[in-house]
C-alpha positions as CSV (number, residue, x, y, z in Angstrom):
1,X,-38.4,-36.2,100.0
2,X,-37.4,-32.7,98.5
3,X,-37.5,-31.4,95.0
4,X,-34.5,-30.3,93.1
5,X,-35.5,-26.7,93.2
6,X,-34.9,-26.8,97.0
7,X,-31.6,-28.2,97.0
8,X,-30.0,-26.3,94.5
9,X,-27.9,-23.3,95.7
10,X,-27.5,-25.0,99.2
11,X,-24.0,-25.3,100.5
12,X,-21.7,-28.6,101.4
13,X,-20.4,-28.8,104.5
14,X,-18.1,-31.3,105.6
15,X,-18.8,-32.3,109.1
16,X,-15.1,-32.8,110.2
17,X,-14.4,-29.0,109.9
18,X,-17.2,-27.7,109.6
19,X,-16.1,-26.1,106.2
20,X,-17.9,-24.9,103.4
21,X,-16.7,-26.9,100.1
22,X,-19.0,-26.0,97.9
23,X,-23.0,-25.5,96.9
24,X,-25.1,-27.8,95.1
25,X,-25.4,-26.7,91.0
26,X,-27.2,-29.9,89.6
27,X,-28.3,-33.3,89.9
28,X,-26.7,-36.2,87.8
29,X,-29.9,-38.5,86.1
30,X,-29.2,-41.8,84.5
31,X,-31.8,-42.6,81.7
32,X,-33.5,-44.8,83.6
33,X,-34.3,-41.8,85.8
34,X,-32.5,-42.7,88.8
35,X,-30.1,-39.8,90.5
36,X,-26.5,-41.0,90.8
37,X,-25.3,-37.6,92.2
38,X,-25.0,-34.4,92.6
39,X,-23.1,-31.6,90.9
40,X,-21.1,-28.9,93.3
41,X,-19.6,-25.8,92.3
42,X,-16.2,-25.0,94.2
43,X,-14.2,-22.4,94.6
44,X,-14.2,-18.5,94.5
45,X,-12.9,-17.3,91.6
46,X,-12.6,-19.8,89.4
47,X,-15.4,-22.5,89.8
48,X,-15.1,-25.9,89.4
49,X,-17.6,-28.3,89.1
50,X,-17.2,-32.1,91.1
51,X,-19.2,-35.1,91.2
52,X,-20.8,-36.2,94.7
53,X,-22.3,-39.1,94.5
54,X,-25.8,-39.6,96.2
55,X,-25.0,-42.6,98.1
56,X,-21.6,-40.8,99.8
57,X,-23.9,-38.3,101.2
58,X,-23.8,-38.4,105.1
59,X,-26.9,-36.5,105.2
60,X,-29.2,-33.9,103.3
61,X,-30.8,-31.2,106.1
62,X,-32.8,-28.4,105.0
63,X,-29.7,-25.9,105.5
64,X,-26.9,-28.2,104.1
65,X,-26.0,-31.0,102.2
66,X,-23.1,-32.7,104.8
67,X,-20.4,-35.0,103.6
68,X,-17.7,-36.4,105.6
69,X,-15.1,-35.3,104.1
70,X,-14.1,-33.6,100.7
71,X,-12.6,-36.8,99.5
72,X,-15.9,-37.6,99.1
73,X,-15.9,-34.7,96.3
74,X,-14.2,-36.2,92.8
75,X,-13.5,-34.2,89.7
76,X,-16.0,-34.5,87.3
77,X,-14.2,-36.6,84.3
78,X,-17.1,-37.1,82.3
79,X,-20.3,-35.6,81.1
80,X,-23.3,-37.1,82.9
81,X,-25.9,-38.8,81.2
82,X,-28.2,-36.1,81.9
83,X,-28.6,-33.5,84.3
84,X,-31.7,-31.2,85.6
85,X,-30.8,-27.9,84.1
86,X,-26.9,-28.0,82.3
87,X,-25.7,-30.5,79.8
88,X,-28.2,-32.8,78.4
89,X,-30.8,-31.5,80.6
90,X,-33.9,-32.7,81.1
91,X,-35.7,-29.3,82.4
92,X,-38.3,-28.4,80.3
93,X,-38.4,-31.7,78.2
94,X,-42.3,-33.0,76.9
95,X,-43.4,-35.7,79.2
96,X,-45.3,-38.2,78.1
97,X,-47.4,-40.9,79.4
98,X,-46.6,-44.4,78.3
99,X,-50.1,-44.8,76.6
100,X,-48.9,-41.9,74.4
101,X,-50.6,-38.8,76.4
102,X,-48.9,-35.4,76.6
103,X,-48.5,-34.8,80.4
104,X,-47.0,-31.2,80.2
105,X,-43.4,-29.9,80.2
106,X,-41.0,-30.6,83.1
107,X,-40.4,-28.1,85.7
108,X,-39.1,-29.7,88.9
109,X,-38.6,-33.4,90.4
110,X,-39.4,-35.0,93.7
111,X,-37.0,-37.4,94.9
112,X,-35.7,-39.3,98.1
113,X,-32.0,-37.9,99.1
114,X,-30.9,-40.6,100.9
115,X,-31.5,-43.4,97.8
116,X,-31.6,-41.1,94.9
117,X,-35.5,-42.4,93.6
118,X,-37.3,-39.8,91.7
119,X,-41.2,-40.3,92.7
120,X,-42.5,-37.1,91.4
121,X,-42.6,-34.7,88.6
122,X,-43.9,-31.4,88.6
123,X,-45.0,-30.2,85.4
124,X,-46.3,-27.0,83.7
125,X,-48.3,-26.4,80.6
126,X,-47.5,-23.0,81.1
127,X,-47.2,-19.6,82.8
128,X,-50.9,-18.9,82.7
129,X,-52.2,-22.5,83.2
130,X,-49.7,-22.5,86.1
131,X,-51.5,-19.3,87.5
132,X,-55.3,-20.5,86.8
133,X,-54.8,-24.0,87.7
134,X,-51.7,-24.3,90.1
135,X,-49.1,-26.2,89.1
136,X,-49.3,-30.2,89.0
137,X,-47.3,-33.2,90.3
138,X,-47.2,-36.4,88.2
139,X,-46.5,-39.4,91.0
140,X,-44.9,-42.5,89.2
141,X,-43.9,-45.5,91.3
142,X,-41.7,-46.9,88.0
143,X,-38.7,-46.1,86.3
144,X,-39.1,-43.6,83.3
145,X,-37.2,-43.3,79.9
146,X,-35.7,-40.2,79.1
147,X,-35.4,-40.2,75.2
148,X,-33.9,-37.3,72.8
149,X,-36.9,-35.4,72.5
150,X,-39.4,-36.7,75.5
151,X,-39.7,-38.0,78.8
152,X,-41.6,-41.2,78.7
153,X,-43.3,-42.2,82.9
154,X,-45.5,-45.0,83.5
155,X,-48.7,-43.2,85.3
156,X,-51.7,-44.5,87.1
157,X,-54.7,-44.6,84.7
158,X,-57.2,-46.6,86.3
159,X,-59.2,-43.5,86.7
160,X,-62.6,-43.0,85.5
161,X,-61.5,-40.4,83.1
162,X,-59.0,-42.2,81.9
163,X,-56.6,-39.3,82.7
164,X,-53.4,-39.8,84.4
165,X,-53.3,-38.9,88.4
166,X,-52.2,-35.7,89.0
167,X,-52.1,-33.7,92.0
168,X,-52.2,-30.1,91.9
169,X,-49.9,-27.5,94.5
170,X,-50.6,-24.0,95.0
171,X,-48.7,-21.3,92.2
């Protein structure tokens, strides 16, 4: 499991050549919140962006995302349906809890490579509240909805205070 802020910048390599095709720009989210792929930049001068889809991936280390070849790289034809921080992104959207609560603004997701399952959101009411209170992870086992103007997750609530569960990381 690694969060997008991890992965982006990190270069492609593909394993029969050991060459360098490229470096991870984005993430491509369906809006049922599922990651179909990633975006890689390409080239030197003139940058171009291609598709990789998340199940073509041979494997995801922490120095290099590794494909086996760069067929496995296709032009991008279409605009995703959304995308972490580029067209019809979802960085800094409102998330809300399916009961109606205001969870905070995206900042970051958790998800597993190899499948492409989001499991975590990291969210921020803000600089200072990120500073006094750390920054906190919202953990939802079920599909969300991503709307126009919000995030909708399904959270645990069976807590006393009837707040959803959050876990909190260090600033």
């Amino acid at each position: 499991m690694r969060t997008f802020s991890l992965l982006k910048g990190q270069p492609v390599f593909e394993t029969r050549s050991g060459t360098k095709v490229g470096e991870i720009s984005d993430l491509c989210i369906s809006g049922t919140g599922k990651v179909n792929g990633l975006l890689v930049k390409k080239g030197v001068f003139f940058k171009q962006t291609f598709f990789l889809d998340i199940q073509k991936v041979a494997s995801f280390g922490w120095d290099g995302v590794m494909v086996e070849d760069t067929e496995q790289l296709q032009k991008l034809k279409e605009t995703p349906e959304y995308t972490f921080n580029h067209q019809h992104s979802i960085d800094g959207m409102l998330m809300l809890s399916k009961s109606g609560e205001s969870l905070g603004l995206l900042k970051d997701v958790y998800f597993q490579e190899e499948v492409g399952t989001i499991v975590g959101y990291e969210i921020t009411d803000g600089f200072f509240s990120d500073i006094t209170e750390g920054k906190q992870v919202i953990q939802s086992r079920k599909p969300l909805a991503i709307g126009k103007d919000a995030i909708i997750v399904d959270v645990n609530e069976n807590l006393p205070t009837g707040k959803p569960e959050r876990a909190k990381t260090e600033a």
